[in-house]
N, CA and C atoms as an extended XYZ file, in Angstrom:
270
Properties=species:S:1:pos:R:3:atomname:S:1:resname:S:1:resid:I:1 pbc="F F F"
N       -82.910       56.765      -20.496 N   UNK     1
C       -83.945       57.051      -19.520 CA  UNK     1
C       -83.558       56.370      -18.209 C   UNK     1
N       -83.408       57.042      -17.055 N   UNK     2
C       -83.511       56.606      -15.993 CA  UNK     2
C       -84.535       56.165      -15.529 C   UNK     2
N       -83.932       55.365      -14.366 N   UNK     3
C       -85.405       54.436      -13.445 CA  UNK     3
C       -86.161       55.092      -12.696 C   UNK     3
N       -85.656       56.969      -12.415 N   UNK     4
C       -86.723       57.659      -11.244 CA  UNK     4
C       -87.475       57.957      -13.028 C   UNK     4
N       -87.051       58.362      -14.213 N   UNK     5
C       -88.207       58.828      -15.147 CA  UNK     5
C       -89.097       58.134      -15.691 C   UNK     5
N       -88.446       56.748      -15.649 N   UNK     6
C       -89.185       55.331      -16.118 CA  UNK     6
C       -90.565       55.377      -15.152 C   UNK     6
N       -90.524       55.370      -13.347 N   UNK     7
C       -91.298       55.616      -12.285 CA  UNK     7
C       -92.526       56.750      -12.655 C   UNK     7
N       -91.723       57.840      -12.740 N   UNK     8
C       -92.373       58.759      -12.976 CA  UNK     8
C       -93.305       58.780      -14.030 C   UNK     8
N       -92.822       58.353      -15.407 N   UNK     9
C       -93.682       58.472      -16.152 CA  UNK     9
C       -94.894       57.223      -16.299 C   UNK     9
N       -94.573       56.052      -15.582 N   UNK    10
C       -95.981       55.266      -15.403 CA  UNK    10
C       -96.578       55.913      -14.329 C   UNK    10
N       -96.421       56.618      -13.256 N   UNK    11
C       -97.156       57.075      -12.128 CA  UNK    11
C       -98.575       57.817      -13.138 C   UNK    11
N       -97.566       58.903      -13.946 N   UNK    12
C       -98.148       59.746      -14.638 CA  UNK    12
C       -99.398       59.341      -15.732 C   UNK    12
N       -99.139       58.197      -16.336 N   UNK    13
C      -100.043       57.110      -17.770 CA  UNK    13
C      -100.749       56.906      -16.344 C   UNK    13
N      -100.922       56.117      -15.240 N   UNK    14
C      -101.624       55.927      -14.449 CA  UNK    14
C      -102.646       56.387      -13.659 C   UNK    14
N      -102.003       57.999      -13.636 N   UNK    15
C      -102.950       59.133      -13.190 CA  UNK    15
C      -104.134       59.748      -14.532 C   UNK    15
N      -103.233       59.980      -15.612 N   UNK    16
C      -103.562       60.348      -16.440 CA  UNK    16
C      -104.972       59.533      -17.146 C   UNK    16
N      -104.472       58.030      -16.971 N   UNK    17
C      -105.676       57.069      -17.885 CA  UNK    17
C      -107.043       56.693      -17.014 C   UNK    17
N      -106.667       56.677      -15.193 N   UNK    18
C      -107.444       56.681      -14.723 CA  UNK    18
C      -108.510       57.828      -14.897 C   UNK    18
N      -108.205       59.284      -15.040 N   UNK    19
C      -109.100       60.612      -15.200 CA  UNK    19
C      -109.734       59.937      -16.673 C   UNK    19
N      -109.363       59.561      -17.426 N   UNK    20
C      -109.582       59.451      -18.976 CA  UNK    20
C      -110.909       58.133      -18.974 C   UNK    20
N      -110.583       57.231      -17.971 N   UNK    21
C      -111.642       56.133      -17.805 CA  UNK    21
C      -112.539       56.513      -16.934 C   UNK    21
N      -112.323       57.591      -15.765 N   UNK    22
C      -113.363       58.165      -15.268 CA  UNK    22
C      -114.377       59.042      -15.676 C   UNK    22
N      -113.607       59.976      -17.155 N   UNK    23
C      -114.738       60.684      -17.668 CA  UNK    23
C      -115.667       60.290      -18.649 C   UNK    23
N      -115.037       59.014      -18.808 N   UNK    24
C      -115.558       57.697      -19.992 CA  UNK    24
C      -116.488       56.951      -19.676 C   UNK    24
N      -116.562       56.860      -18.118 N   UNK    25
C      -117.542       56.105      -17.533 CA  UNK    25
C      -117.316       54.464      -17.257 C   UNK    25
N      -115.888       54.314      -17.398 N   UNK    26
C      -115.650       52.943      -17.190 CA  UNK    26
C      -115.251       52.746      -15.596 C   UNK    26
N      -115.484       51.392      -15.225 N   UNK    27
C      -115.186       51.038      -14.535 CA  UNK    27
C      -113.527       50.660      -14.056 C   UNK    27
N      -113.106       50.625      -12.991 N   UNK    28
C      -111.902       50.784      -12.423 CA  UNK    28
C      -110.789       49.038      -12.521 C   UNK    28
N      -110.432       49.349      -13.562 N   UNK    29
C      -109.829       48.108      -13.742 CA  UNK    29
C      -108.297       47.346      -13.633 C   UNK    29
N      -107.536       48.828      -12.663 N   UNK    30
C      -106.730       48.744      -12.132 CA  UNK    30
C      -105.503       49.678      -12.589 C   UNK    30
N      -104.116       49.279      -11.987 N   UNK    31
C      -103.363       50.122      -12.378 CA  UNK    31
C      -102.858       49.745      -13.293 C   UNK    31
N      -102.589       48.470      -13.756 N   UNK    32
C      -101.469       48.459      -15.001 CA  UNK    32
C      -102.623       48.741      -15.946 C   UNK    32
N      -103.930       48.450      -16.394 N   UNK    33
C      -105.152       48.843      -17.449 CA  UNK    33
C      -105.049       50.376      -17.374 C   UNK    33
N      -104.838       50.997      -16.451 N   UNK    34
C      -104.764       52.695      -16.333 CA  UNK    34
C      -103.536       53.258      -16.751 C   UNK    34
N      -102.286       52.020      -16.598 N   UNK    35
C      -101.219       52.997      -17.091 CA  UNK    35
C      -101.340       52.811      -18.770 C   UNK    35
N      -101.264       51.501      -19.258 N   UNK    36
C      -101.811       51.213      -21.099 CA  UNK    36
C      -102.459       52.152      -21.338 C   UNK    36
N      -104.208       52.536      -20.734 N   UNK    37
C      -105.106       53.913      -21.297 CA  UNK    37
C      -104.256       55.174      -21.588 C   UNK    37
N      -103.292       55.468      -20.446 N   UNK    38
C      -102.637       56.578      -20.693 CA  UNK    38
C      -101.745       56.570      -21.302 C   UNK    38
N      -101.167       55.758      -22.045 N   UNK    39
C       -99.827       55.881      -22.625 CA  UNK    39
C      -100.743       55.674      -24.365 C   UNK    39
N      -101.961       54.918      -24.156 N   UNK    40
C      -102.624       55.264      -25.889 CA  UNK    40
C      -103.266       56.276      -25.741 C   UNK    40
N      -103.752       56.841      -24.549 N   UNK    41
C      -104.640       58.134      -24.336 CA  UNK    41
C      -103.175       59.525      -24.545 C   UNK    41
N      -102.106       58.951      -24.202 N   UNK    42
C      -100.508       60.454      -24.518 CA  UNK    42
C      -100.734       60.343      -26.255 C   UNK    42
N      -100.673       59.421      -26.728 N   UNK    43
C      -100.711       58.925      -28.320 CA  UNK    43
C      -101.869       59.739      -28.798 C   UNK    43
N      -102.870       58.983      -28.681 N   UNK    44
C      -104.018       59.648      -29.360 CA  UNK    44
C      -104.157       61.183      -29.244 C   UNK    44
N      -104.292       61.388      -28.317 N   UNK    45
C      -104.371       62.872      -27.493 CA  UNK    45
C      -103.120       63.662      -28.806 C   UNK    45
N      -101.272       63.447      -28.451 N   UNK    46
C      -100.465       64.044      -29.464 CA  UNK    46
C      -101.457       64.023      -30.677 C   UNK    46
N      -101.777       62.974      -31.539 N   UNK    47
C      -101.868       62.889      -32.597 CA  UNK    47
C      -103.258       63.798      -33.036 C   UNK    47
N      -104.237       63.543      -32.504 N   UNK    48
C      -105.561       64.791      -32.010 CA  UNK    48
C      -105.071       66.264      -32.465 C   UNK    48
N      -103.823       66.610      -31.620 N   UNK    49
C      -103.426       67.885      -31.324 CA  UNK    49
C      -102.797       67.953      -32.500 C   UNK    49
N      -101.913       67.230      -32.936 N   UNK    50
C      -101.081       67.831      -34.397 CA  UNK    50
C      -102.618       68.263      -35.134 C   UNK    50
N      -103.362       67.255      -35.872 N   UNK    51
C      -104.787       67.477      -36.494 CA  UNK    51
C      -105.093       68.665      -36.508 C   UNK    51
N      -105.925       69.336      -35.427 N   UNK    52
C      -106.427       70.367      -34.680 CA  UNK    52
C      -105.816       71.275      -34.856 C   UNK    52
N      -104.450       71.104      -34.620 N   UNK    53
C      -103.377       72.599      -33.912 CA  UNK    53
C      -103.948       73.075      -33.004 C   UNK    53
N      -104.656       72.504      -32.341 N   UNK    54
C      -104.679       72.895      -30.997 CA  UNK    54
C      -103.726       71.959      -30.040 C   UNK    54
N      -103.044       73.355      -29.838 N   UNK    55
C      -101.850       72.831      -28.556 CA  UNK    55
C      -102.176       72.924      -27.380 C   UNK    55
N      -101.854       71.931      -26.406 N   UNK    56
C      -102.297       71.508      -24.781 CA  UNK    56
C      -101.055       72.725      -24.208 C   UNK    56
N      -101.607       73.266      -23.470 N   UNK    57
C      -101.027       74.725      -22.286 CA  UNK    57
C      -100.371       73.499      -21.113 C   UNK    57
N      -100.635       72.701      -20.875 N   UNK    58
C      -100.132       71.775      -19.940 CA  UNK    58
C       -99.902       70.876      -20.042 C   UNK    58
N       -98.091       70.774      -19.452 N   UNK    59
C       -96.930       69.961      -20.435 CA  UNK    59
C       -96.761       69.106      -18.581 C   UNK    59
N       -96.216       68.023      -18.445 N   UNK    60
C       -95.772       67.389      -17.899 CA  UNK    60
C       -94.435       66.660      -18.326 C   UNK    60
N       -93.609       66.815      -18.139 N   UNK    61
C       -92.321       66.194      -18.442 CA  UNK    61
C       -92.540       65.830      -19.996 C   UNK    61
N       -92.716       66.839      -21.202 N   UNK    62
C       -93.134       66.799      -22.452 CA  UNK    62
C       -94.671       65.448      -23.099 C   UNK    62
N       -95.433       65.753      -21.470 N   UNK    63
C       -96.400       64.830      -21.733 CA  UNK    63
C       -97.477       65.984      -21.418 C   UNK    63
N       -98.562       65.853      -22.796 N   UNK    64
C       -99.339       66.816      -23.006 CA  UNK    64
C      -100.630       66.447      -22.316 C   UNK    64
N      -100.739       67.047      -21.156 N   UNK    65
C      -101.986       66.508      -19.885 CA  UNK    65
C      -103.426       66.754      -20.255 C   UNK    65
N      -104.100       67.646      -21.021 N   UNK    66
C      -105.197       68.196      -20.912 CA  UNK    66
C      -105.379       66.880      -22.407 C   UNK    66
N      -104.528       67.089      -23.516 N   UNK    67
C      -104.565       66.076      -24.650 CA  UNK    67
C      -105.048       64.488      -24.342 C   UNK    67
N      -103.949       64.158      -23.412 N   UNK    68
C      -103.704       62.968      -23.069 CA  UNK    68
C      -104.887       62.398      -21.927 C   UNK    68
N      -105.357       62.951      -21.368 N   UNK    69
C      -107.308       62.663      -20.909 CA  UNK    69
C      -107.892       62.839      -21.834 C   UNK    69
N      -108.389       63.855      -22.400 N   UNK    70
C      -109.091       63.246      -23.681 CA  UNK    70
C      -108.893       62.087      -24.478 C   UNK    70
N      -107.376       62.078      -24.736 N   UNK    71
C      -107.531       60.778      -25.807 CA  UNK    71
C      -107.683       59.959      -24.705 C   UNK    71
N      -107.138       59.787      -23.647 N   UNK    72
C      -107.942       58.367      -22.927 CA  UNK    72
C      -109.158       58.347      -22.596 C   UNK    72
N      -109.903       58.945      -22.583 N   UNK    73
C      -111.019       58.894      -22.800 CA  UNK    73
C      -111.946       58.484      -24.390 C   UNK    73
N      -111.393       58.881      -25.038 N   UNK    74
C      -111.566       58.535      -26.309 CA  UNK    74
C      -111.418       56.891      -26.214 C   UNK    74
N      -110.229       56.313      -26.272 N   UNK    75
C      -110.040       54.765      -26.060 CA  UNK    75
C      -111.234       54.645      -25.524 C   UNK    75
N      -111.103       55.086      -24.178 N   UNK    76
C      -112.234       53.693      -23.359 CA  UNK    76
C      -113.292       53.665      -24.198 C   UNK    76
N      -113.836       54.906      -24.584 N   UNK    77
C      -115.277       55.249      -25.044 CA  UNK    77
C      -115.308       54.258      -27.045 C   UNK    77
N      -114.295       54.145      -27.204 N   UNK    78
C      -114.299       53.395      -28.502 CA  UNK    78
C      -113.959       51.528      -28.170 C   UNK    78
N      -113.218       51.635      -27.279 N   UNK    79
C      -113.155       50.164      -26.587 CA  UNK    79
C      -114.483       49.885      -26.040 C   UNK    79
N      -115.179       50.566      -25.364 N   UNK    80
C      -116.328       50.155      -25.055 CA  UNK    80
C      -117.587       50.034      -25.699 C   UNK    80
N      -117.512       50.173      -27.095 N   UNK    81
C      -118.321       51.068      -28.041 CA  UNK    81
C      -118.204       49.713      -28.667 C   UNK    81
N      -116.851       48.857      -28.931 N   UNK    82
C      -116.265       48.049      -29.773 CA  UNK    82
C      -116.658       46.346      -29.377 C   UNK    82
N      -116.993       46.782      -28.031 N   UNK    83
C      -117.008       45.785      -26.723 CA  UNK    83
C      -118.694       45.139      -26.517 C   UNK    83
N      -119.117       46.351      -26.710 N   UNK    84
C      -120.681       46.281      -26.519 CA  UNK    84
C      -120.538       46.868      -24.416 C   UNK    84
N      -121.485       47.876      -24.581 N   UNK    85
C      -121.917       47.738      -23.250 CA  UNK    85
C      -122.369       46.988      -22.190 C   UNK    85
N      -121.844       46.042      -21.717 N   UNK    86
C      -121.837       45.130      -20.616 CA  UNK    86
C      -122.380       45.263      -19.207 C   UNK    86
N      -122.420       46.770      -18.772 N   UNK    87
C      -122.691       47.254      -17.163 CA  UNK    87
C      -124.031       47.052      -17.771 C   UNK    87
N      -124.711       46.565      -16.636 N   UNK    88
C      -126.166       46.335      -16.466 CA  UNK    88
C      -126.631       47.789      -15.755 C   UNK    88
N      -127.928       47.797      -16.031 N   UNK    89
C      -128.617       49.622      -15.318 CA  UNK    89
C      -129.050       48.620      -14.197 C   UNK    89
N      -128.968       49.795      -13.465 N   UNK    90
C      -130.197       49.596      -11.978 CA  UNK    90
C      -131.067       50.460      -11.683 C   UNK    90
């Protein structure tokens, strides 16, 4: 693996985990916490899809995009689940 795919593919866990914590409802806890979500949100998400057989139509450099928000979303929503809800209402 080269260093522009090495780049590329945290840009990507980064983009990817941030959408996944945004539809989760978490709060913004930076980039290296967004690239981790997405690289267990690429995981979960693959592993989802074998299950299912439902296959993701949108591939990113053999990273399955539509999968890989869901499962990060999944994380946060079980990390936070695991965590206890902490955000106070207003």
């Amino acid at each position: 693996m080269t260093l522009l795919n090495l780049l590329i593919l945290l840009i990507v866990s980064a983009i990817l985990g941030s959408l996944g914590a945004a539809i989760a409802g978490a709060d913004n806890k930076g980039c290296l916490t967004n690239i981790v979500v997405g690289f267990a949100g690429a995981l979960i998400g693959m592993w989802l899809s074998s299950k299912t057989g439902i296959h993701d139509f949108l591939y990113f450099r053999q990273i399955p995009v539509i999968w890989s928000v869901i499962g990060a979303a999944l994380f946060i929503g079980v990390v936070q689940m695991l965590a206890g809800n902490k955000r106070k209402k207003k």
